[in-house]
N, C-alpha and C positions, 0 to 999 in steps of 0.2 A: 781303462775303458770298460772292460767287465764293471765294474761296481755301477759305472755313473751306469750304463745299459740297465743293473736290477734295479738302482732306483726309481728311475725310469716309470719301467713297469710296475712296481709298487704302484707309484704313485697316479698311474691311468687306472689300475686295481682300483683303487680306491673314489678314484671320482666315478669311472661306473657304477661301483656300490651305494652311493650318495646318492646316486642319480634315480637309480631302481628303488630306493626306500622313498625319494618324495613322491614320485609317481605310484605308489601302491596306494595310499590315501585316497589319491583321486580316484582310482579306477574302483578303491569300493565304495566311495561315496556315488562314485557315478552310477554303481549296480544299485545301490540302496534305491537314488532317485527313480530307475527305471523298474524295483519294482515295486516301489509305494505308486508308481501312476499306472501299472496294470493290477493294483489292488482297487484304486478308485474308479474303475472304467465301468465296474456294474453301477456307478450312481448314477441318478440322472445329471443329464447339462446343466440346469438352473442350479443346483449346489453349487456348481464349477464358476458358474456368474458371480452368485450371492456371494463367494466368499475369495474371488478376485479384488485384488488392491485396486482403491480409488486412484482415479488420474491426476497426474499433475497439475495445480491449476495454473502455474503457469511455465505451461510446456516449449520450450525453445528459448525463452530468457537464462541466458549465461551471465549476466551480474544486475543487481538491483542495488539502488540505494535513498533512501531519505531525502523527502524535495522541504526547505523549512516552506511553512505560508506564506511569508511575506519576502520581496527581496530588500526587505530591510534587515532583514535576523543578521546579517554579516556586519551591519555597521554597529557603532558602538553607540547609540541611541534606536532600537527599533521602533519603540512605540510611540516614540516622538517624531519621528521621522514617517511614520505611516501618518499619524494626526497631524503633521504638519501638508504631507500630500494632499490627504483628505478635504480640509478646509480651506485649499487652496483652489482645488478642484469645484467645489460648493460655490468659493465666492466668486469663482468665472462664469459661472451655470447660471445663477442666479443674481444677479449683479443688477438685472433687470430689472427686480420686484420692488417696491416702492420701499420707502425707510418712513419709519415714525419719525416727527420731533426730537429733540431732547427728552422736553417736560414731558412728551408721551409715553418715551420708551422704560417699560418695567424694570423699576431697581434690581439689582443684579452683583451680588460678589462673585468675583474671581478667583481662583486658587493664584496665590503667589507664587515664586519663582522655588523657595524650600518647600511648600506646601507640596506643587509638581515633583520635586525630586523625591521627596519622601512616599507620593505614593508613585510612581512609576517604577525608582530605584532607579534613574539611570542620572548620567552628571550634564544635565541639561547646561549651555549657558544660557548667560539675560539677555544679548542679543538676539540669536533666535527667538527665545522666550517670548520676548517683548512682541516680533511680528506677528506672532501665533497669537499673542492677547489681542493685537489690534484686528484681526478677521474676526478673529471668534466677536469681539463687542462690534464689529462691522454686521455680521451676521444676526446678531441679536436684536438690532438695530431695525431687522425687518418688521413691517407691522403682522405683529401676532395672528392675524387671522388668516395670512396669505404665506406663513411660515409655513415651508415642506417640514413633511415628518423625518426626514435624515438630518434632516439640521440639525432637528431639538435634540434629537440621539447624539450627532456630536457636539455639541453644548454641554451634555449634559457630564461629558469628563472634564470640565475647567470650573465646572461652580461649586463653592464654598457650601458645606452642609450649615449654614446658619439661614436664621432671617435674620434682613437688615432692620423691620420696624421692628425689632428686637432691640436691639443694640440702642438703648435707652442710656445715657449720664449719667455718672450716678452724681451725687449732691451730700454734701460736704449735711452733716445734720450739728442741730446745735443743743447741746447738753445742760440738764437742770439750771443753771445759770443765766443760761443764754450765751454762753460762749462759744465761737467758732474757733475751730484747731486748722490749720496751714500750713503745711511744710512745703518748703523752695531750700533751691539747691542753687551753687554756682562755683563751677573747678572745684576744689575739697572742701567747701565751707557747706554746712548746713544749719537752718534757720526753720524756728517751729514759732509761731504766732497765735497767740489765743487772744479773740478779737470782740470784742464787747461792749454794748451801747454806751458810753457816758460823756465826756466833757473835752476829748482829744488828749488824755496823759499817755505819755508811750516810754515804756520801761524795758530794756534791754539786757539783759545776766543780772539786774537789780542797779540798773544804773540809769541815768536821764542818758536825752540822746546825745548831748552834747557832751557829755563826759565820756561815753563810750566808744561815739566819733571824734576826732578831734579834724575834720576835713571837712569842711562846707558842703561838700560835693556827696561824700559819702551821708550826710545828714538827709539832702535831698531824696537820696538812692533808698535810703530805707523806711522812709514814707509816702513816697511818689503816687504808690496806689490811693492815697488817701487824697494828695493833693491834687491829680491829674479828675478826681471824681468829684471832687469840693466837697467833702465828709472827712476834713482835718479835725473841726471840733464835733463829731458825731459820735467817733468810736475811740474807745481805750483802746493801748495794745500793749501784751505785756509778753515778750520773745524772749527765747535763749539760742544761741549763738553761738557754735564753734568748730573751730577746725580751718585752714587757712587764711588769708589774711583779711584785714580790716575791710578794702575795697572788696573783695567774695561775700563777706560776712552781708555786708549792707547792699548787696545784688540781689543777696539771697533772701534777704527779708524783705524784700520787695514782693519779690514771689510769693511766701508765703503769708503777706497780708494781704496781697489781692486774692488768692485762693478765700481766704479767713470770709473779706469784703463780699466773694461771689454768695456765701452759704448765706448772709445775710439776705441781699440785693441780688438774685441772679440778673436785673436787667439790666446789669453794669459790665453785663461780659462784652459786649461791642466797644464799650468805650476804654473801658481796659486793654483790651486785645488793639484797639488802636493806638492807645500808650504806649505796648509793650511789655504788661505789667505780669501778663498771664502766659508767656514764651517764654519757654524753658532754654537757657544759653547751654549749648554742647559744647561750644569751644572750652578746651582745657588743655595743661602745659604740654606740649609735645614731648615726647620721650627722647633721653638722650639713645643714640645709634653709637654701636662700635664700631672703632676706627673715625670715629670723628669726634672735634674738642664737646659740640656740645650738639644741638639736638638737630642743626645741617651746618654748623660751620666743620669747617674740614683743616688739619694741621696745614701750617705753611710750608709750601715748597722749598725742600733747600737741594740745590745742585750737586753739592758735594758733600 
């Protein structure tokens, strides 16, 4: 019992002693403070002002935080989503004001649906997309001189940096001979035609056309632009031809004889274009898919 009692006391020893050494700092910093302020008591008051700390400006706010601008910033389109607000708002407002014509209303491109993505950066779809074209050309639609000025402002983020009486054809030119050059296409075959005034001879990899079709059909196919225009015996044509099969080859030289035809005659493109001679076919073989026999047939069920 003697030993645990000196411990004991040791150890109250010891926390008094700890206690007495933090309080001595304070009591001299506390003398130091009291008397650096009866060293400044001969200055005047106005020092004591001037050189007082500014107020807080804002006194009694215990937490702040960042408001964004818009309460679009949280979705995952904001700036399509405010522009879509925006001009939806407009076309309510104004809905009242007269519209031009057609023939009246000022040519005008659009930004397309990648054009929008690329400058906003966000992943617009075409659906929305599409309604937001149709206000915006609804809006444009106003006659020009009764147009508010907030319109033209929003307007002016969906138009294309081009002019349209720009955007001229360009034309097929015909080189010291007089020959026109043509390329058409159709699925993997391709066909180049150099097309020249004479007597209707038409020559194909160095062969007549009959030897190099052997199908009535495809014979047709590869002069059609000639004959659907009655300039069979007008123009030579001398093509080469290759890469998929016989019916592609002679699609595709359709094509590029009426292209050959237009650099001559441009005033055969309505009568062509009603042929079909100048539409490019996109259809091509569909790709086979894995897990299936070929490009949608699917293996046959078997039960066991």
């Amino acid at each position: 019992m003697s030993n645990l009692r000196h411990g004991l006391q040791q150890t109250l020893c010891l926390r008094q002693l700890a206690r007495g050494q933090l309080l001595k700092p304070q009591w001299q910093r506390l003398g130091s403070q009291f008397s650096a302020k009866s060293m400044s008591t001969s200055q005047p008051e106005a020092d004591t002002n001037l050189n007082a700390p500014p107020e807080a400006p804002f006194r009694g706010v215990k937490t702040a935080r960042p408001l964004p601008v818009s309460p679009s910033y949280f979705s995952r389109e904001p700036r399509f989503n405010d522009a879509y607000v925006k001009l939806s708002t407009m076309l309510q407002r104004y809905q009242h004001l007269p519209t031009a014509p057609p023939e009246l209303v000022p040519r005008q491109l659009w930004k397309n649906l990648e054009g929008y993505r690329s400058t906003t950066g966000e992943p617009v779809k075409a659906l929305p997309y599409s309604q937001v074209l149709a206000m915006v050309k609804r809006l444009h639609s106003i006659f020009p001189k009764m147009m508010p000025g907030e319109v033209k402002e929003a307007l002016q983020e969906f138009k294309r940096e081009i002019d349209p009486y720009k955007n001229v054809p360009k034309t097929t030119p015909l080189d010291r001979f007089g020959r026109a050059l043509g390329v058409g296409r159709r699925k993997t075959s391709t066909a180049r035609a150099w097309v020249v005034e004479g007597t209707g001879e038409v020559l194909v990899n160095g062969k007549p056309l009959n030897e190099m079709f052997g199908r009535v059909h495809d014979r047709e196919s590869a002069i059609w632009a000639l004959r659907s225009t009655g300039r069979t015996d007008k123009y030579n044509v001398w093509a080469l031809v290759d890469g998929g099969g016989v019916t592609g080859q002679a699609e595709a030289l359709t094509l590029a004889v009426a292209k050959a035809i237009l650099a001559h005659e441009p005033a055969l493109r309505p009568i062509l274009r009603k042929a079909g001679c100048i539409t490019r076919d996109p259809r091509s073989v569909e790709r086979k898919k894995h897990g299936h026999v070929k490009a949608r047939k699917m293996p046959a069920w078997v039960k066991r």
